[in-house]
PDB file of the backbone (N, CA, C, O) and the ligand in Angstrom, with CONECT records:
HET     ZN  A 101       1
ATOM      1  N   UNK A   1     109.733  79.707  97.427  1.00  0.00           N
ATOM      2  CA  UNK A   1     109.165  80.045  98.733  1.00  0.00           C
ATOM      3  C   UNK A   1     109.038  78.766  99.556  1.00  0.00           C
ATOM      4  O   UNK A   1     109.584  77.697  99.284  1.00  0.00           O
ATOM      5  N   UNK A   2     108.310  78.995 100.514  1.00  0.00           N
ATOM      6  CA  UNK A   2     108.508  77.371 101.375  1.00  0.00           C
ATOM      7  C   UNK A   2     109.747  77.335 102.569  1.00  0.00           C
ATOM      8  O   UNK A   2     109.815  76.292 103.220  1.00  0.00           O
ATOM      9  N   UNK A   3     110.775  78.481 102.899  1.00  0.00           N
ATOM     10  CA  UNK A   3     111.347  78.071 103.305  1.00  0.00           C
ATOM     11  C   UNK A   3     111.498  78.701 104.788  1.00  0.00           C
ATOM     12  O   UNK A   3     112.549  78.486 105.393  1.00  0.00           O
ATOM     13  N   UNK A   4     110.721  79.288 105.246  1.00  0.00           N
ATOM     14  CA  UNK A   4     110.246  80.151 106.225  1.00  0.00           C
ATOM     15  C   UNK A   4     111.067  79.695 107.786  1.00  0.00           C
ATOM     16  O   UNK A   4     111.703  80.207 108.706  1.00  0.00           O
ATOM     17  N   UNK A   5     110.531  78.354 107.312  1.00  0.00           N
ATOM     18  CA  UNK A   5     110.541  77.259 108.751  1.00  0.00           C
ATOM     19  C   UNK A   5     110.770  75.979 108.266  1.00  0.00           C
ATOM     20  O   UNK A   5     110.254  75.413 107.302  1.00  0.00           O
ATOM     21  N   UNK A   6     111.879  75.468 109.308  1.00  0.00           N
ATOM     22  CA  UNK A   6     111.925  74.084 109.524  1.00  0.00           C
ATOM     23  C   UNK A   6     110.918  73.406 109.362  1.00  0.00           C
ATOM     24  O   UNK A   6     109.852  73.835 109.803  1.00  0.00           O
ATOM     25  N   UNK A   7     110.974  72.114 108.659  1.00  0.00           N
ATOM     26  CA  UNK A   7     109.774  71.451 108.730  1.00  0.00           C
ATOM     27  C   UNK A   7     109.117  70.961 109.680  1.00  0.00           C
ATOM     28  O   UNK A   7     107.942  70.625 109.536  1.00  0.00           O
ATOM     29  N   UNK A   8     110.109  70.777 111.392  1.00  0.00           N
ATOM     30  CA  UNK A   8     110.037  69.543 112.092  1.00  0.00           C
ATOM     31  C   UNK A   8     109.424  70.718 113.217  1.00  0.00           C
ATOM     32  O   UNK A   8     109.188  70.344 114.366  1.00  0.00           O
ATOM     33  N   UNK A   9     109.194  72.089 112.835  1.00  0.00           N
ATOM     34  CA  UNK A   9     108.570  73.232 113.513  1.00  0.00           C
ATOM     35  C   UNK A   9     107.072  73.431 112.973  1.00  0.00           C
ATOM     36  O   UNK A   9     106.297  74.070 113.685  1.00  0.00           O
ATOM     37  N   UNK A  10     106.642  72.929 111.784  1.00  0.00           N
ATOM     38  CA  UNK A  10     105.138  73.234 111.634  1.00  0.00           C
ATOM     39  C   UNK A  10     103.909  72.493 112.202  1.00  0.00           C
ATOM     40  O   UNK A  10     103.717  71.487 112.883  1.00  0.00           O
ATOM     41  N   UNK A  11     103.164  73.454 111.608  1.00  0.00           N
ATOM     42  CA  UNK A  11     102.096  72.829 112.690  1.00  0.00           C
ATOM     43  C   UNK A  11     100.812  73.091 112.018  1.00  0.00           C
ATOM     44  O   UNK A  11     100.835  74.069 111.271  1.00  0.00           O
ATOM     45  N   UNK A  12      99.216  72.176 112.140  1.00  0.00           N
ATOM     46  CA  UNK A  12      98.038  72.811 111.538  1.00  0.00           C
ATOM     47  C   UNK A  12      97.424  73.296 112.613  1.00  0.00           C
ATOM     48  O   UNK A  12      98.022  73.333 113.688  1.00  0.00           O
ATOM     49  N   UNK A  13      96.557  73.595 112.528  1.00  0.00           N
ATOM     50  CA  UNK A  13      95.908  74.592 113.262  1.00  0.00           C
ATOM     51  C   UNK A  13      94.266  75.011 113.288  1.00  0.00           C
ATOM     52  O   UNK A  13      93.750  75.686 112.397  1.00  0.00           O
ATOM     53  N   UNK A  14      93.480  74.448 114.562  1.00  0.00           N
ATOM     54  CA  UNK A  14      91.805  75.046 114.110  1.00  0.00           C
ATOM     55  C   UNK A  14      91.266  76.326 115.015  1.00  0.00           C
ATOM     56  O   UNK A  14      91.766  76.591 116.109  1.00  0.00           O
ATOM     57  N   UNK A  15      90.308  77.000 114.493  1.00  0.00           N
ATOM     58  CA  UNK A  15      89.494  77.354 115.651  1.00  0.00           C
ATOM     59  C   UNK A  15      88.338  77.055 115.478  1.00  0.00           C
ATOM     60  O   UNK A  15      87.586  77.074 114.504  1.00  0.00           O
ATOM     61  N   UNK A  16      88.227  76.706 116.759  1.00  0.00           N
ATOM     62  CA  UNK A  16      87.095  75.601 117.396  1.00  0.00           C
ATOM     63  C   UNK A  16      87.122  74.417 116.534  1.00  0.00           C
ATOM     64  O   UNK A  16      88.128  73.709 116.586  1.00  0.00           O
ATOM     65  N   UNK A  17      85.835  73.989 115.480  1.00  0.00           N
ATOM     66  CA  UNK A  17      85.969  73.233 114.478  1.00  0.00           C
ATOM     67  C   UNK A  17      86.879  73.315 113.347  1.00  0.00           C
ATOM     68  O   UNK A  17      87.576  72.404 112.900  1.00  0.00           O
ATOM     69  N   UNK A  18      86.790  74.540 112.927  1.00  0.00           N
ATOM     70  CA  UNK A  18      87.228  74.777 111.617  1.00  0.00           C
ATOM     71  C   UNK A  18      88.738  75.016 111.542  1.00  0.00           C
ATOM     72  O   UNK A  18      89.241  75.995 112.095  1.00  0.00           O
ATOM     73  N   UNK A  19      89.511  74.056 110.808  1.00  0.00           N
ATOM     74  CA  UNK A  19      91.011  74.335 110.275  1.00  0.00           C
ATOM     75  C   UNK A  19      91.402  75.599 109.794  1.00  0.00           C
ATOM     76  O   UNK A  19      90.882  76.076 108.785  1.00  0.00           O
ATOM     77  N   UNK A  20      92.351  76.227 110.490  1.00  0.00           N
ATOM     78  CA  UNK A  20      93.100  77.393 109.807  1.00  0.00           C
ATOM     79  C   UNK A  20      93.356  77.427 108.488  1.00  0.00           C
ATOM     80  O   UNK A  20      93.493  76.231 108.229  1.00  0.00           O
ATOM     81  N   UNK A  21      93.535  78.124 107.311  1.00  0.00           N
ATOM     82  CA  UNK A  21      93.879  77.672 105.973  1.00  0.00           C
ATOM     83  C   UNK A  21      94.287  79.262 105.702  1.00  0.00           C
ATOM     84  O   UNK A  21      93.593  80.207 106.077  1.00  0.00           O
ATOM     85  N   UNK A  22      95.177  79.345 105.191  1.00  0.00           N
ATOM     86  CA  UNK A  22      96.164  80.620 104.338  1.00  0.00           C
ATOM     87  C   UNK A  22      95.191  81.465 103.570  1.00  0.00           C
ATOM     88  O   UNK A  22      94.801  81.039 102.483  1.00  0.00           O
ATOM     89  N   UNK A  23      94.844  82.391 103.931  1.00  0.00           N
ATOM     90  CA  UNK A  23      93.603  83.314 102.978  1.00  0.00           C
ATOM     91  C   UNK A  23      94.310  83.933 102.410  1.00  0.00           C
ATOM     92  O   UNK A  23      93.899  85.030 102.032  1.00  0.00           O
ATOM     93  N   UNK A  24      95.494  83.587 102.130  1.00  0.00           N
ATOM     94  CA  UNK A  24      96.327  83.803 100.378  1.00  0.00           C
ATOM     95  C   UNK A  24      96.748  82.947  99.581  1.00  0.00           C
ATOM     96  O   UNK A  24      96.757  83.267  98.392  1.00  0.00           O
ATOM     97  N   UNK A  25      97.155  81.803  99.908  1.00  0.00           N
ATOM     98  CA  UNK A  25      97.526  80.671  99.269  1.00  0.00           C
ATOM     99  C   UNK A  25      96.891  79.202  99.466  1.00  0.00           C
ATOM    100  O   UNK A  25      97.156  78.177  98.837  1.00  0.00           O
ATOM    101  N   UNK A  26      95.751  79.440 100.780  1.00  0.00           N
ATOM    102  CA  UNK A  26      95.071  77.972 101.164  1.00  0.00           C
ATOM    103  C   UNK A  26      96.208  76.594 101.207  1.00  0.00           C
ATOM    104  O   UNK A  26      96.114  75.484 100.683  1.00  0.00           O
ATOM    105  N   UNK A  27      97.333  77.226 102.096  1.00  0.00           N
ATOM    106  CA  UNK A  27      98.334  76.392 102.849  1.00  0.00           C
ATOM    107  C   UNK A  27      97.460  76.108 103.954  1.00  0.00           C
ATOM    108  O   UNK A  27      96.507  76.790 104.330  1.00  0.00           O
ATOM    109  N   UNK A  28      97.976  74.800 104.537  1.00  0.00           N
ATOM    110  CA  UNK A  28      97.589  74.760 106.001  1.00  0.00           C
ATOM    111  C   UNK A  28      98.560  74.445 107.093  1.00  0.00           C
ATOM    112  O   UNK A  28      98.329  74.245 108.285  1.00  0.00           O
ATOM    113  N   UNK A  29      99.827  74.441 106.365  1.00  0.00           N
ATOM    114  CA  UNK A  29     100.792  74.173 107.587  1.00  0.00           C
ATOM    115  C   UNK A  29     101.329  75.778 107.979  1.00  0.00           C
ATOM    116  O   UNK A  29     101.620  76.624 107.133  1.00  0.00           O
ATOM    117  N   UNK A  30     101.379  75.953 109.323  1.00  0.00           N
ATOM    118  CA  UNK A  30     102.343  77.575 109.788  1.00  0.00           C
ATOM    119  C   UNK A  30     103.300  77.507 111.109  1.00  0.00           C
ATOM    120  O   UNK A  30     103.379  76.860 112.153  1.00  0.00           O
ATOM    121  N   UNK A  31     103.845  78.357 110.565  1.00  0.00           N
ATOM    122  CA  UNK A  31     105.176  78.139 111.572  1.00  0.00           C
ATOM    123  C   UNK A  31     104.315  79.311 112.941  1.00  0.00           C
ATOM    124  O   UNK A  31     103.361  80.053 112.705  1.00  0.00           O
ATOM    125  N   UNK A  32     104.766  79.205 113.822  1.00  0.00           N
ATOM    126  CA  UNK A  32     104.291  79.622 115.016  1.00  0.00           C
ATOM    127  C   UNK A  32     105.129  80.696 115.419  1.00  0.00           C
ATOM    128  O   UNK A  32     106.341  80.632 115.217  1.00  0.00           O
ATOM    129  N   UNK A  33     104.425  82.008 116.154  1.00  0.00           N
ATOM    130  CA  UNK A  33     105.213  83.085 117.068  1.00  0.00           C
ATOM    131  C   UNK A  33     104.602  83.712 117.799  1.00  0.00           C
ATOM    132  O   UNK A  33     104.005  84.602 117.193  1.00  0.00           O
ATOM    133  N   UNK A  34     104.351  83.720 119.282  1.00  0.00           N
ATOM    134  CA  UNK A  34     104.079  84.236 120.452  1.00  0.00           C
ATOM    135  C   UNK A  34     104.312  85.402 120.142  1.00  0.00           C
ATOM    136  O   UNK A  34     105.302  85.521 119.421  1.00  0.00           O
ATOM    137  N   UNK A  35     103.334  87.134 120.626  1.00  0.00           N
ATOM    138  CA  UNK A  35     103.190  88.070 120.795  1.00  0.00           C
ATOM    139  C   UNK A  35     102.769  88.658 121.470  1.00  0.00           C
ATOM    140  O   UNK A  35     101.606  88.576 121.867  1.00  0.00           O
ATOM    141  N   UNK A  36     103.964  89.785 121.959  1.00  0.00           N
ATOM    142  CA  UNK A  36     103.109  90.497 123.375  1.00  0.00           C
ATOM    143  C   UNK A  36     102.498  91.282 122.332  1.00  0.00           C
ATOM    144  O   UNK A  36     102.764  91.502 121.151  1.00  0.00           O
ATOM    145  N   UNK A  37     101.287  91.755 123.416  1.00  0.00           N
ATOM    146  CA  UNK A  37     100.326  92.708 123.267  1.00  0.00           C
ATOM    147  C   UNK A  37     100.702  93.918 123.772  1.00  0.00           C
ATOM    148  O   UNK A  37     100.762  93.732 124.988  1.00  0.00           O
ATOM    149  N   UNK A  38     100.958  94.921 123.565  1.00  0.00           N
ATOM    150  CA  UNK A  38     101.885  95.600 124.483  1.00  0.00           C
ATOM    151  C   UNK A  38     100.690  97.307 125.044  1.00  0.00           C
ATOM    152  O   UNK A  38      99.823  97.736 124.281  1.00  0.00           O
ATOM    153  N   UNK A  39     100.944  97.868 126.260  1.00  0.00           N
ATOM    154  CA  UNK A  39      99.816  98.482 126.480  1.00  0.00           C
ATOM    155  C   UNK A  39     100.043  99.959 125.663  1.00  0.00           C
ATOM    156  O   UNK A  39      99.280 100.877 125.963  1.00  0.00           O
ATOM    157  N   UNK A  40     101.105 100.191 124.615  1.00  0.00           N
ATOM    158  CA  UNK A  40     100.723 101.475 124.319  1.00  0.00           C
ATOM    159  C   UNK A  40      99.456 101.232 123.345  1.00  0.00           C
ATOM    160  O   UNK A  40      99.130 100.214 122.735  1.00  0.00           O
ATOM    161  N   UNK A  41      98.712 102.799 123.414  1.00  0.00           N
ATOM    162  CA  UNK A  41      97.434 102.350 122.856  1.00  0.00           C
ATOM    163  C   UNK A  41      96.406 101.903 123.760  1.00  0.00           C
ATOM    164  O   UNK A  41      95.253 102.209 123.457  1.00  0.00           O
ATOM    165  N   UNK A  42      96.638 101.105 125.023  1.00  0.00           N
ATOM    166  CA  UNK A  42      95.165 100.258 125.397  1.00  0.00           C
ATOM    167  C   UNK A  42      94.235 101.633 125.642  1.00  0.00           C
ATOM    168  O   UNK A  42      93.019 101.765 125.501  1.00  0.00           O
ATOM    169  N   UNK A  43      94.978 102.349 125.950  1.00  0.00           N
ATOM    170  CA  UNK A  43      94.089 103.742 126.338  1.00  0.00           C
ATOM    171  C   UNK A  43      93.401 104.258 125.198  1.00  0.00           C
ATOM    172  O   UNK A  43      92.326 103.752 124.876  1.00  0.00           O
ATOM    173  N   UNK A  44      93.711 104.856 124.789  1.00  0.00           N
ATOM    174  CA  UNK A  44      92.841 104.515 123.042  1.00  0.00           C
ATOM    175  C   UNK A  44      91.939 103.830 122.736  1.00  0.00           C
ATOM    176  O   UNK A  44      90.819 104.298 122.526  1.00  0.00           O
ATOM    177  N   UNK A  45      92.284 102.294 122.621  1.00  0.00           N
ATOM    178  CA  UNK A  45      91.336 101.711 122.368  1.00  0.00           C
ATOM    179  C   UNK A  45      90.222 100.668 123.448  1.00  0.00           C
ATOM    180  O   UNK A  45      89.582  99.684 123.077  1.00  0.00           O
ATOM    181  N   UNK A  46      90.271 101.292 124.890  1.00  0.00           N
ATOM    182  CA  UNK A  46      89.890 101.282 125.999  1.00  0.00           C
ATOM    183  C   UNK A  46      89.679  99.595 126.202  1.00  0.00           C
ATOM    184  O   UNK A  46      88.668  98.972 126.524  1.00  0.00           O
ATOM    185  N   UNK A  47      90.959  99.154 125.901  1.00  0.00           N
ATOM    186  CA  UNK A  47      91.080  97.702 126.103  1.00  0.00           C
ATOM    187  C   UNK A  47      92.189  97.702 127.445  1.00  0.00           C
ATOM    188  O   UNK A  47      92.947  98.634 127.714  1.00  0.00           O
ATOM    189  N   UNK A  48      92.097  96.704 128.028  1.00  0.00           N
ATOM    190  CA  UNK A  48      93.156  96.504 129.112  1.00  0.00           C
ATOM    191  C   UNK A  48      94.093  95.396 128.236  1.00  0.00           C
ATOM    192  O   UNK A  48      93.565  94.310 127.994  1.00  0.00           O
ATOM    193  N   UNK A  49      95.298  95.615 127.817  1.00  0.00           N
ATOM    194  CA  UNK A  49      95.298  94.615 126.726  1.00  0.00           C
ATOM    195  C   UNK A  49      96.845  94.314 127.352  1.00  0.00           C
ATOM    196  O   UNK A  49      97.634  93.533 126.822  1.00  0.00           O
ATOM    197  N   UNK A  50      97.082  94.979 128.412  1.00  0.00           N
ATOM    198  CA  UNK A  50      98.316  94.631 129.423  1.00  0.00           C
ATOM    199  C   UNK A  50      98.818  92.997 130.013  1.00  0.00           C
ATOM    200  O   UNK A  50      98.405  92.483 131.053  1.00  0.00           O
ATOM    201  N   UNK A  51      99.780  92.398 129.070  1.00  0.00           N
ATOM    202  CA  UNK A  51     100.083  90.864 129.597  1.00  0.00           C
ATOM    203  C   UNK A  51      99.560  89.968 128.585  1.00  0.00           C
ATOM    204  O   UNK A  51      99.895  88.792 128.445  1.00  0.00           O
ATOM    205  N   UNK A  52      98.565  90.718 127.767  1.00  0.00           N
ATOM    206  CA  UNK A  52      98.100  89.686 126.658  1.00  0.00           C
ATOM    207  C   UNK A  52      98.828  89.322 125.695  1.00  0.00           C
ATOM    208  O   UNK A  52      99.699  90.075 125.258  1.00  0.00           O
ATOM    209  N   UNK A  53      98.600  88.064 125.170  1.00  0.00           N
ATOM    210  CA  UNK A  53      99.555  87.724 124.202  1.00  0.00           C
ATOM    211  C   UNK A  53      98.623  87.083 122.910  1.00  0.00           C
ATOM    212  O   UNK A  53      97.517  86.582 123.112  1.00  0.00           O
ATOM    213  N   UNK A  54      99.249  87.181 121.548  1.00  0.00           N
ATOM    214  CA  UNK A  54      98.695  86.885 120.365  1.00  0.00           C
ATOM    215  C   UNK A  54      99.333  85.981 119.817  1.00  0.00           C
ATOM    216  O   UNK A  54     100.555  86.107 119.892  1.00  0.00           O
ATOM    217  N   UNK A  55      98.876  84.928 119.182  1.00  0.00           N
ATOM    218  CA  UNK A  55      99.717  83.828 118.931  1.00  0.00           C
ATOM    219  C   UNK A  55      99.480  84.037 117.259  1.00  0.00           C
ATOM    220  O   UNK A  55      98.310  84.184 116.907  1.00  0.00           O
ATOM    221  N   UNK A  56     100.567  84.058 116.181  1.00  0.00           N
ATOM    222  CA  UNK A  56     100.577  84.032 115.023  1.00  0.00           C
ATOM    223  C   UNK A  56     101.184  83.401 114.185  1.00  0.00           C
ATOM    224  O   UNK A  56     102.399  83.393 113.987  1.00  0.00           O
ATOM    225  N   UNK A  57     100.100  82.653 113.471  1.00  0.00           N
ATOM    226  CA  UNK A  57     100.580  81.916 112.268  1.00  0.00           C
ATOM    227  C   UNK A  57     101.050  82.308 111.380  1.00  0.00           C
ATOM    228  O   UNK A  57     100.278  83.003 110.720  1.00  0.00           O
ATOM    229  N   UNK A  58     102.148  82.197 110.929  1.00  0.00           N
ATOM    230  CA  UNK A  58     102.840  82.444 109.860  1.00  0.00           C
ATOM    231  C   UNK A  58     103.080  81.220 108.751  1.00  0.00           C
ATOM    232  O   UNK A  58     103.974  80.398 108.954  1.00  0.00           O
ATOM    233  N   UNK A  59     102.403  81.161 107.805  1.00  0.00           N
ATOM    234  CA  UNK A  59     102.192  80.421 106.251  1.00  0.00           C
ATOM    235  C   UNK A  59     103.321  80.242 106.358  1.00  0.00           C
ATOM    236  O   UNK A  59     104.104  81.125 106.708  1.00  0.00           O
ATOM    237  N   UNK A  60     103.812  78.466 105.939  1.00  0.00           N
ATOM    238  CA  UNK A  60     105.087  78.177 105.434  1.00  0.00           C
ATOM    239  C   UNK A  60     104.979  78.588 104.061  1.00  0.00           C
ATOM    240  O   UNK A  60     106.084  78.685 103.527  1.00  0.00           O
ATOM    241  N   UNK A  61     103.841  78.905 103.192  1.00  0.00           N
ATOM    242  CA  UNK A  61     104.489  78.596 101.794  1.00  0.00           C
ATOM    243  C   UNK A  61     104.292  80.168 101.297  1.00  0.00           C
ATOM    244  O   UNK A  61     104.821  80.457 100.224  1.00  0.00           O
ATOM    245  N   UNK A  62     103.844  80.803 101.735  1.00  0.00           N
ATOM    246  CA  UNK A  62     103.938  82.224 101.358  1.00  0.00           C
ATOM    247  C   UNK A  62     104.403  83.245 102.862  1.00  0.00           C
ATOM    248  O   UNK A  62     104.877  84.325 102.509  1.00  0.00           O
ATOM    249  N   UNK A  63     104.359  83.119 103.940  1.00  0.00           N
ATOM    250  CA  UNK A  63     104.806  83.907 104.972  1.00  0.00           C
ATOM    251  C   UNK A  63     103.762  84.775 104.907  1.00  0.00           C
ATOM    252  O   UNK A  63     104.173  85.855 105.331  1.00  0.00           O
ATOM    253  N   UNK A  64     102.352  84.867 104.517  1.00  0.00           N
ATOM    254  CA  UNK A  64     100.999  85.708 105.584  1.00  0.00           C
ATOM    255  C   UNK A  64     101.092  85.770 106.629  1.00  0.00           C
ATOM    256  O   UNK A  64     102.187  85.277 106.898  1.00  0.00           O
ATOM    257  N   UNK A  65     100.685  86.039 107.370  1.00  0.00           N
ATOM    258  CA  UNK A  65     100.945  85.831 108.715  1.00  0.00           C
ATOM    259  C   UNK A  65      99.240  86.176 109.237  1.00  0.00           C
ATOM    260  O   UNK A  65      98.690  87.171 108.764  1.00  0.00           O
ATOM    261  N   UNK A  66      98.619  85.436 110.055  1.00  0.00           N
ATOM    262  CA  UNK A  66      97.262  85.194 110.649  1.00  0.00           C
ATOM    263  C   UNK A  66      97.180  85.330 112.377  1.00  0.00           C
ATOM    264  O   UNK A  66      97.408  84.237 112.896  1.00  0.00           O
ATOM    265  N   UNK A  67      97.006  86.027 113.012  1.00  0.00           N
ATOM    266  CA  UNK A  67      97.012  86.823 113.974  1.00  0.00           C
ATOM    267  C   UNK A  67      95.786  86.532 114.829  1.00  0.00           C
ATOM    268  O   UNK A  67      94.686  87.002 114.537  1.00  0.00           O
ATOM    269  N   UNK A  68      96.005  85.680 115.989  1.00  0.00           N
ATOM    270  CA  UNK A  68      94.763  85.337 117.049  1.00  0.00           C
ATOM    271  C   UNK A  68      94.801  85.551 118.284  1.00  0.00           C
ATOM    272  O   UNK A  68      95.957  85.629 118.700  1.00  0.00           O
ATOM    273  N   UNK A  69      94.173  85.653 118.896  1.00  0.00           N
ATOM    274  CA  UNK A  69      94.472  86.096 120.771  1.00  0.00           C
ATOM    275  C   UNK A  69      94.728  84.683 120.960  1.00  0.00           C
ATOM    276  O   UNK A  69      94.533  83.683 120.269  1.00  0.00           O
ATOM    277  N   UNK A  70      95.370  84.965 122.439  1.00  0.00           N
ATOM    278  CA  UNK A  70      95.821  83.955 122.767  1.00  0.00           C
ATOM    279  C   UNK A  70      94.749  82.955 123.666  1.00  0.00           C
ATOM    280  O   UNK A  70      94.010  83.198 124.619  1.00  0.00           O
ATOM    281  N   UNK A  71      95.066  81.597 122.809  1.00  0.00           N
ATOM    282  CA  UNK A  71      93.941  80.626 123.896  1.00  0.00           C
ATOM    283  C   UNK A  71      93.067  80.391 122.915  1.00  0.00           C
ATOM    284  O   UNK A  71      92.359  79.431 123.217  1.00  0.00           O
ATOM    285  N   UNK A  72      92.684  81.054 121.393  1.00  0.00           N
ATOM    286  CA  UNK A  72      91.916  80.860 120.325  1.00  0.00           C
ATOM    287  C   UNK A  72      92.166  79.858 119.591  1.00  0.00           C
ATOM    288  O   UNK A  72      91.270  79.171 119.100  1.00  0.00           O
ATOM    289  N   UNK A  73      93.047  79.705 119.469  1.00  0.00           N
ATOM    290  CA  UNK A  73      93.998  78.260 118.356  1.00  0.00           C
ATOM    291  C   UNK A  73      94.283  77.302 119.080  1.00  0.00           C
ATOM    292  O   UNK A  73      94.594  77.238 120.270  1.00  0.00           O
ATOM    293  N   UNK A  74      94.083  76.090 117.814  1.00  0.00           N
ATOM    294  CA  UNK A  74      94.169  74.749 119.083  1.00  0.00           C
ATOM    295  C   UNK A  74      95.827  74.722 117.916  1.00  0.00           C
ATOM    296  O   UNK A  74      95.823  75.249 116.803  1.00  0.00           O
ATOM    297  N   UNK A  75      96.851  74.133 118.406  1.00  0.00           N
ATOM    298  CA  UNK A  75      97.980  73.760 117.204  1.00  0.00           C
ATOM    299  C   UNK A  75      98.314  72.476 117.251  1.00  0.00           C
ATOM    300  O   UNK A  75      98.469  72.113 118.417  1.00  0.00           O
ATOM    301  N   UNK A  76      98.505  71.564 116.401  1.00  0.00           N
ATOM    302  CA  UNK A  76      98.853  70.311 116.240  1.00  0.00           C
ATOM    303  C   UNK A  76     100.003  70.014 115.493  1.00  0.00           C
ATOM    304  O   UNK A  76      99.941  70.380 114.319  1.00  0.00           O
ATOM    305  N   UNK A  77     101.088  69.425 115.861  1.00  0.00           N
ATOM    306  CA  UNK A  77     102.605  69.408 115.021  1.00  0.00           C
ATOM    307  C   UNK A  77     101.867  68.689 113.955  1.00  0.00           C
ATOM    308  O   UNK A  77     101.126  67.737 114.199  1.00  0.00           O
ATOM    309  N   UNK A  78     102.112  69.225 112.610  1.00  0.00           N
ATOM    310  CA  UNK A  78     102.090  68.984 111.001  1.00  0.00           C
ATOM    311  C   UNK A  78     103.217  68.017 111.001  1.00  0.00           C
ATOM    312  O   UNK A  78     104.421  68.209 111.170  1.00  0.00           O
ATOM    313  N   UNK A  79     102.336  66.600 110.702  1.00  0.00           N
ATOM    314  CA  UNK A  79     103.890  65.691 110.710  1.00  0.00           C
ATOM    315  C   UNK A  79     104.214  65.811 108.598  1.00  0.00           C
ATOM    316  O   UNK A  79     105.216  65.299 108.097  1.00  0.00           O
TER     317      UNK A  79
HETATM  318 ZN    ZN A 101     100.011  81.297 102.432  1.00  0.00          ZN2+
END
């Protein structure tokens, strides 16, 4: 495993204080992917969730993937 992502693409990652860490494997490097939010559903769940985007970490060493609104995560290139 490990091979998800380029290396020269990872990155660590906090919110607010606290470092992101893999709540399956306690990796801390993840490869990155922008997500629309898309509005089917907002009606449902009486969110206006139209234009929003989710930014998700995806674990280099197992591929979890960790899921945040956007503007929540600070990211720092993992040298
Ligand atoms: Zn992991």
């Amino acid at each position: 495993m490990g091979n998800f992502f380029d290396e020269s693409v990872l990155v660590t990652a906090t919110v607010g204080e606290r470092p992101v860490v893999c709540s399956y494997c306690d990796n801390a490097r993840f490869g990155t992917r922008r997500i629309k939010l898309n509005t089917s559903g907002a009606e449902f769940f009486g969110f206006a969730w139209a234009n929003k985007e989710s930014l998700a970490l995806i674990c280099s060493e197992c591929g979890g993937i960790h899921e945040f609104l956007d503007g929540v995560v600070q990211t720092t290139p993992a040298s």
